[in-house]
N, C-alpha and C positions, 0 to 999 in steps of 0.2 A: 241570634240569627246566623245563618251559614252566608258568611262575606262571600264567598264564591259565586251562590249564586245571586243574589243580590248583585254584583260587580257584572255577573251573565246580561242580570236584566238589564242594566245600566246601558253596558255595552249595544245592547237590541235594540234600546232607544235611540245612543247618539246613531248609531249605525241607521239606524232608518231617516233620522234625521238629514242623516247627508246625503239618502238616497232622493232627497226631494227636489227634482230639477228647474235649475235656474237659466238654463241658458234659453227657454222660449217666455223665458220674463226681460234679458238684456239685449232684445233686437229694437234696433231704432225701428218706433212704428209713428204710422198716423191717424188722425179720426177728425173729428169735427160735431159740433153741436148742432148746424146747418147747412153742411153742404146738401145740394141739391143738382140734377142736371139742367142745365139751360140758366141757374141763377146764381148767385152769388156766396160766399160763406167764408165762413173762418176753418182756415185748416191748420191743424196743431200737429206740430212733430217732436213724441217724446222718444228724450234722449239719456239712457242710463248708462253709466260710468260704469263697465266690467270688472277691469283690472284693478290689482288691490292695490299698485304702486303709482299709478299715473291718475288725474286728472284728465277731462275732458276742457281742450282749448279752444276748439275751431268746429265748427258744424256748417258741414256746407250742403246745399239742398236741386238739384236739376229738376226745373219742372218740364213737364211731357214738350218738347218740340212737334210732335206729330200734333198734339192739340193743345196750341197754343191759349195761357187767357190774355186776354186784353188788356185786364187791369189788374195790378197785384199791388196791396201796399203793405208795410211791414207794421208789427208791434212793437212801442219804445219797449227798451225793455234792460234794466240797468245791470252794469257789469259787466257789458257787451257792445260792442260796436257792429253795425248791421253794413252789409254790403251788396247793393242788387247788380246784375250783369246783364244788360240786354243785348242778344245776338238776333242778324239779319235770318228770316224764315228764306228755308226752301223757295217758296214761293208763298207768297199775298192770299191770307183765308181771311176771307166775308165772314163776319159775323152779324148778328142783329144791329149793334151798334156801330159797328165800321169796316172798315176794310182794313189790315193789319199787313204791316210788313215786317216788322221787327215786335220781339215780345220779350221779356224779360225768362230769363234762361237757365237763373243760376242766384240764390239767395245764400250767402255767406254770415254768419256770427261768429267774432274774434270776440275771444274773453281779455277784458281789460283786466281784469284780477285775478283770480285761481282758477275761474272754473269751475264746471263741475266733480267737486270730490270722489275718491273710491266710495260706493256704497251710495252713490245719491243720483239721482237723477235731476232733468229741467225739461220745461216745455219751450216750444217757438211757433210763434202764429205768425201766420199770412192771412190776408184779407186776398181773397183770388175770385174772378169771374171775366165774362163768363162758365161755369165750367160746361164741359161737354157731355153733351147725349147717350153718355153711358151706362153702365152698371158697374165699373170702376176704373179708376185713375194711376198707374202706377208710376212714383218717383224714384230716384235714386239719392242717397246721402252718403255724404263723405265726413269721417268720424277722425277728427285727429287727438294727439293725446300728449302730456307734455311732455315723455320721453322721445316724441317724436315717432310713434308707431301709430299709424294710417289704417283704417278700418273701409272698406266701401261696402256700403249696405244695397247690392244692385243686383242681385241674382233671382231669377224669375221663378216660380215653382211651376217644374212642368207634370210633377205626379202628383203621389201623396207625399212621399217623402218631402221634408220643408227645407230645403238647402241651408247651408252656415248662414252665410250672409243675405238676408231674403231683401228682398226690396221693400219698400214702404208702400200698401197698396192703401187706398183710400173708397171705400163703397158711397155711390153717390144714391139719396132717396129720388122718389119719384119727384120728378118736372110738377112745382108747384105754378098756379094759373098767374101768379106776380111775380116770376122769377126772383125775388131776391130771397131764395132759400128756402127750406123745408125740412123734417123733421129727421133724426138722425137714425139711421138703424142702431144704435149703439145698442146693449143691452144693460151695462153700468154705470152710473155717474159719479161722478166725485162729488167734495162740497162748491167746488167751486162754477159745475153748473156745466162744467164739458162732459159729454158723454164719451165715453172709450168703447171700444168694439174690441174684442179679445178673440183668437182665430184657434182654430181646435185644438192647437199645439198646445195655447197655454190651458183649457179647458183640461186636455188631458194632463197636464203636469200638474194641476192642481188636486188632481182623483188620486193619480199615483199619488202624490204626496200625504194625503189623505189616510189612505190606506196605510201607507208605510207607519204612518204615526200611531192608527189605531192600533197593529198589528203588536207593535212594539210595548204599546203600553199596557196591551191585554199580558204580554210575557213577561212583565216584570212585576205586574198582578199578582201571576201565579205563582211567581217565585217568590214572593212575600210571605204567600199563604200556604206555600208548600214548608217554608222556613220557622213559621208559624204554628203551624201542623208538629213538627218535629220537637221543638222545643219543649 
């Protein structure tokens, strides 16, 4: 066989290979199995490690001030020590169950050990309600790392374009008639029973990639057979 081309098609693979993008796979997102408006749910914030040299140490989480929830409590969750912050509101919002003056602000995990690895990801849940009357929730995350390089995942999308750093939005389902939660928009679930919601960035990064791969591997097809042919 003619190594030349054979080494072409090689090359068409890994080259496509690299063309398959990762970076709307490494934004801190969130989702949930139950949030709902008006009732209660578990909110999950997955957090994947970019860099190839540093670990993730610290994940710190601001939830909305403008609509405060009432109640938040955290998941034990080992390898990590958990940190809530409650600051004093603008002003006192009524809700079904109270009147609130102060609300929790600011959810923090420090890794007692490594953290998360280059190449690995970790979840982090809150128990939060009540949530609000929306159609979604946007937070902000703050990503440390152990060389000491600070990630803030807070930037708002005002087009299509999806900015670097997006913020963590959260879709909340329709106001179930018992408030305490309802079913998820999500459209994929893992084994472990959380749904994920995936936003059009990664939909289309997973076409491109697609493509890229098939394309590649039809060229080293035919350069098999054109090698084949010759001989």
């Amino acid at each position: 066989m003619n190594r030349t081309s054979v080494r072409l098609g090689a090359a068409s693979v890994a080259g496509a290979l690299l063309l398959i993008p990762t970076a709307a796979q490494a934004h801190v997102s969130v989702s949930s199995p139950d949030a709902a408006r008006e009732g209660f749910g578990k909110v999950v914030f997955r957090v994947p490690t970019e860099p190839d040299t540093a670990s993730t140490t610290k994940v710190e989480i601001d939830l909305p001030r403008e609509q405060p929830f009432a109640f938040v409590s955290t998941q034990v969750k080992p390898g990590w020590k958990v940190k809530i912050t409650k600051s004093k509101l603008p002003k006192p919002v009524k809700t079904e169950y109270a009147t609130i003056s102060e609300a929790v602000s600011k959810v923090t995990w420090t890794a007692t050990g490594d953290g998360i690895a280059p190449g690995e990801f970790d979840e982090f849940a809150v128990s939060a309600g009540p949530l609000p009357d929306v159609e979604s929730v946007s937070f902000a995350a703050r990503q440390t790392y152990s060389d000491g390089e600070v990630v803030d995942w807070d930037e708002k999308q005002t087009g299509d374009e999806e900015p670097e750093h997006p913020a963590p939005v959260l879709a909340l389902a329709a106001a179930s008639e018992d408030h305490h939660g309802g079913a998820s928009g999500a459209d994929d679930k893992d084994t472990s029973g959380v749904s994920y919601a995936f936003d059009s960035s990664d939909k289309t990064a997973r076409i491109t990639a697609a493509v890229a791969v098939v394309v590649a591997v039809v060229s080293l097809a035919f350069a098999v057979r054109e090698n084949r042919r010759r001989a």
